[in-house]
N, C-alpha and C positions, 0 to 999 in steps of 0.2 A: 562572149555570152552576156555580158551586162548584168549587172544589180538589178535588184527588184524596180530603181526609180529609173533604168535605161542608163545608166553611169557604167562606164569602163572600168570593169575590175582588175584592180593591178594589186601583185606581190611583192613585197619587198626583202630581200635577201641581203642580209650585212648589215649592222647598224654601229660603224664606227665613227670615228674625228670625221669624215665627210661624208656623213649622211646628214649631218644638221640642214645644209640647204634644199638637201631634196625634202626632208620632214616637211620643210617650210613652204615649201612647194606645192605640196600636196596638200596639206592644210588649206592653202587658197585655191587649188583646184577642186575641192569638195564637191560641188556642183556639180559635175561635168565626170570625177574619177572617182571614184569610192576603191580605200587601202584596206581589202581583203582581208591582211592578214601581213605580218613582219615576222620573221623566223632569223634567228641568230644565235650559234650554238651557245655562247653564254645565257644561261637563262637568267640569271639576275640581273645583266644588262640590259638585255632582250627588254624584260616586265620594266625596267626604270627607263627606256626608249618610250614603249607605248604608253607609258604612263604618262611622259611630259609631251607628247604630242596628239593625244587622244589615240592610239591607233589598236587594232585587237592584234592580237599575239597570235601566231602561228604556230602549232606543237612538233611540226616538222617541215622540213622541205616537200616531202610526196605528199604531206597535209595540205600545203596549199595547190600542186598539182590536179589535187584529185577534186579542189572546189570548182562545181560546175559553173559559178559565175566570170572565174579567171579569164581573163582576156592577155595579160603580157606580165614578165616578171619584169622585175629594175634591180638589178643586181648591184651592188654595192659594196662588193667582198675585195682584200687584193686581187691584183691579174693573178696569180700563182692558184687561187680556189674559183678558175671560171669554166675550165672546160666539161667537167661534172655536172655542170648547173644548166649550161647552155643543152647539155645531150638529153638532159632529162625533161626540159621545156622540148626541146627538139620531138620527143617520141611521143609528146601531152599533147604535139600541138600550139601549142603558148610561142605567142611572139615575147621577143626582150629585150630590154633597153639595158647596154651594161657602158657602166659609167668608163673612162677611161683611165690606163692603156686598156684593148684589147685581152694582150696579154704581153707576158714579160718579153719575148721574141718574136720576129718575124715570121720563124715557122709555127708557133703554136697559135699565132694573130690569124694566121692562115687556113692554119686547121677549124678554127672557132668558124671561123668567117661561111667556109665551105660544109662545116656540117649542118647553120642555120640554111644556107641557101639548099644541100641537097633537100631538107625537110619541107622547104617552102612557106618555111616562117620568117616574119621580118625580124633584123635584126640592126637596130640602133647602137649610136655611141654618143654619149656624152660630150658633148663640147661646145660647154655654152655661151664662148664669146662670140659662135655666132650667131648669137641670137640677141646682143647689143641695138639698140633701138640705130647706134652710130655704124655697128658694123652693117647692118640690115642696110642701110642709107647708100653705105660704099657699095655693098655688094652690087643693086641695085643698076646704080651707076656705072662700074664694068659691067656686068650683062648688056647693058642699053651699048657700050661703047662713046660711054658721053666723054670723055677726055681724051684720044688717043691711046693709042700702042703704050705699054707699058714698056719703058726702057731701064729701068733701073730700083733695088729692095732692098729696105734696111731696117731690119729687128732687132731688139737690144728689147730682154730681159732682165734687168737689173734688182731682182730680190736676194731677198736673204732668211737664213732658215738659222735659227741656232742649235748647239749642239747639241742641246738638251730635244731636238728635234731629231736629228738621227742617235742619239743614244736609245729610242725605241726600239723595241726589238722587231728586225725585220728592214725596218727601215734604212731604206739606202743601201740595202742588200741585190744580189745577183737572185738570189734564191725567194724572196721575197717579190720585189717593187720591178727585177728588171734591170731596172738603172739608175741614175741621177736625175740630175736637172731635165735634161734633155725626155726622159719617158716619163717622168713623174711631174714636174712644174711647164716647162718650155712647149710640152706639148700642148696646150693647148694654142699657145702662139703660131705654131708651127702649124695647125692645122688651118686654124683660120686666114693664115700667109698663101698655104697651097691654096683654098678656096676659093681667093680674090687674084693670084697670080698663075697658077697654073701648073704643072708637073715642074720640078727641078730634074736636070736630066743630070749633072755632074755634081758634085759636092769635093772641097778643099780643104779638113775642119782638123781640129784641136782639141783635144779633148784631157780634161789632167783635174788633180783633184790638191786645190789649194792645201796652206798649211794653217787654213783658219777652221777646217774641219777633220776630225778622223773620221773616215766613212770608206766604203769597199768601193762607191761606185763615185763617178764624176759632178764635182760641182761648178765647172766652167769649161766652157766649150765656145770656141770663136771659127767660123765658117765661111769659104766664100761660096757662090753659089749660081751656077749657070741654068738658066731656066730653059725650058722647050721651046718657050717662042722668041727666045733671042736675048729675052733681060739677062743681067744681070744683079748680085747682087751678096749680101751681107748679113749674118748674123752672128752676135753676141749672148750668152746665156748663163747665170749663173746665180747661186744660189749664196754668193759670198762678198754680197754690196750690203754690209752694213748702214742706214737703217731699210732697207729696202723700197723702191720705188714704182710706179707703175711701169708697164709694159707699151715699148711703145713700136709701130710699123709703120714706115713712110715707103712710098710708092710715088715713084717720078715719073708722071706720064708725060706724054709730047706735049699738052698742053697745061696740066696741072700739077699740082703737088700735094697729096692727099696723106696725110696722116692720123695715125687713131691711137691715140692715149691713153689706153684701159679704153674707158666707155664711151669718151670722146672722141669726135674726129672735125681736125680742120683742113679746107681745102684751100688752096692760097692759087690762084687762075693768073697767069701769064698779060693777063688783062687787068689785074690791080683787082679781082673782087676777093672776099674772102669770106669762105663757107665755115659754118660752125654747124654740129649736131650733134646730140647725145646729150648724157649727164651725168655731173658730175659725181663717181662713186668711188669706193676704196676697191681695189684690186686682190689682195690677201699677197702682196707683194713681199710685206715685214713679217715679223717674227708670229702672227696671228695670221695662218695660212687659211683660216675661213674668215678671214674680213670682207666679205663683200656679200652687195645682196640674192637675192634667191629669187628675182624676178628673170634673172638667165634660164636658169635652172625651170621655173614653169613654163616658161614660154617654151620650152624643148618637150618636155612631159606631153605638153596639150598637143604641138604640133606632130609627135608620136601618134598619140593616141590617134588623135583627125585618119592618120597616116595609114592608121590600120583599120580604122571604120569605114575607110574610101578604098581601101586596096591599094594604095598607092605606098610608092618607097620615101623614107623620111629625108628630111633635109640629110642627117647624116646616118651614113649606114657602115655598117662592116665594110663593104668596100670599098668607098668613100675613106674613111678610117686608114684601111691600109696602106695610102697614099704615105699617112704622113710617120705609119709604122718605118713602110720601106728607106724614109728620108731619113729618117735617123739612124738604122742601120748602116744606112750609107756613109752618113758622117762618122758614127764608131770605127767603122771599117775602115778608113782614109785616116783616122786620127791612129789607129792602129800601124797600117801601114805608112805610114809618112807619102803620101801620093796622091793623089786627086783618083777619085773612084765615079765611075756610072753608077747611077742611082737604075737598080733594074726594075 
């Protein structure tokens, strides 16, 4: 529907620990997005959110439904309060951006995913390392097929969260978050991995929760990893590498060897040359899980929005998404059974 100046009306639903970078996001999308309205059932919190980010205040959920400027909500709540949210943009009309996981499960990721599509609203996911000035570069460069066959994948997440971080209520719960590492920090690694390599058809994984944290759900998980089109490959993930580190994927192609380091990425070519791109940022790898900037974060927003003023499906969508829902399921389930599982 648009603002009075032609700006894309978006709502925001949730304003916890990670809403900070969207706030900041949307501040420098001004221009181009005007924020509705923020609605979060604390309302002392609620008013002291919009206060420190200019934004107006929402008096309810079906308040901001029912503004005829709305264009897409940005959900920001746990996975555990999203299916309510998505049914009720679903029957408004309203496209929605919900930050990630999906949801805590495969099958509720699924249900979400299927009720935007039967309503024929778009529906986004958060996940803004791909939207790295370094990841954009790599991607790029697989699509074109500038390096060869990919033969070989090695991920190591090496953060760290302290206790005083799952001592929050919720957090690190089955009931809550879902899971650990793996659905709440690793995924975004994990997604941006499928995106440049392609379906993993098997998974080998580990999954066990150190004695440097008490938490219900896993803070280290080691996997191997058989890809569809033949790679092979590695991942490491954990939330218990004191002081913690950036995130890093390396990718051995027939010709190159392309790695990305949080924001950066360097190529090192079989021919002596060596690529460098990105820049240098903090990843929220250490004990300050919002260390890093919120230019990920708009450059997704804006590319949303574009997404749905052309009719077109965003870079990442609910089913896109479920990709890397199903890969971790996969690896629960093998670390469960002690076995090598199909990723279905």
């Amino acid at each position: 529907m648009s603002d009075a100046r032609g700006r894309f009306g978006i709502g925001v639903i949730g304003a916890g620990m990670g809403a900070k970078p969207h706030a900041l996001a949307l501040q420098s999308l001004n221009q181009d997005i005007a924020v509705l309205g923020v609605y979060r059932r604390d309302a002392a919190q609620r008013a002291e959110f919009c206060r420190t980010y200019g934004f107006p205040e929402a008096e309810s959920f079906n308040a901001l439904l029912a503004d005829p400027r709305l264009d897409a909500l940005l959900v920001l709540t746990p996975p555990n309060a999203r299916k309510s949210i998505v049914e009720g943009a679903a029957k408004s009309g309203k496209h929605v951006l919900l930050e990630k996981p999906i949801e805590r499960t495969l099958a509720a990721a699924e249900d979400i995913v299927a009720i935007a599509s039967q309503a024929g609203i778009t529906l986004g996911v958060i996940f803004q390392h791909r939207f790295r000035r370094a990841s954009r570069y790599l991607a790029e460069a697989v699509a074109e097929n500038r390096y060869g066959p990919l033969e070989a994948v090695s991920l190591t997440v090496p953060w760290w969260r302290p206790q005083s971080y799952y001592d929050q209520p919720g957090r690190g719960t089955l009931q809550q978050d879902g899971g650990g590492v793996l659905l709440t920090q690793a995924i975004h690694s994990l997604d941006l991995m499928l995106s440049l390599c392609g379906e993993v058809s098997a998974v080998t994984a580990m999954a066990k929760t150190t004695r440097l944290h008490k938490m219900e759900t896993e803070d280290f998980v080691s996997a191997g990893l058989e890809f569809a089109n033949g790679a092979i490959g590695a991942v490491t993930a954990t939330t218990a590498s004191f002081p913690g580190g950036p995130e890093s994927l390396t990718l051995n192609f027939a010709q190159v060897t392309a790695t990305l380091t949080a924001g950066n990425l360097t190529v090192h070519t079989m021919s002596g040359e060596t690529i460098t791109e990105g820049d240098a940022t903090q990843g929220g790898g250490g004990a300050d899980p919002m260390a890093f900037p919120f230019d990920w974060h708009a450059a997704q927003i804006a590319e949303f929005a574009d997404a749905v003023r052309h009719g077109r499906q965003p870079v990442s969508t609910g089913h896109t998404a479920l990709r890397v829902h199903r890969l971790i399921d996969a690896m629960m389930a093998s670390s469960k059974a002690g076995q090598k599982v199909v990723v279905s």
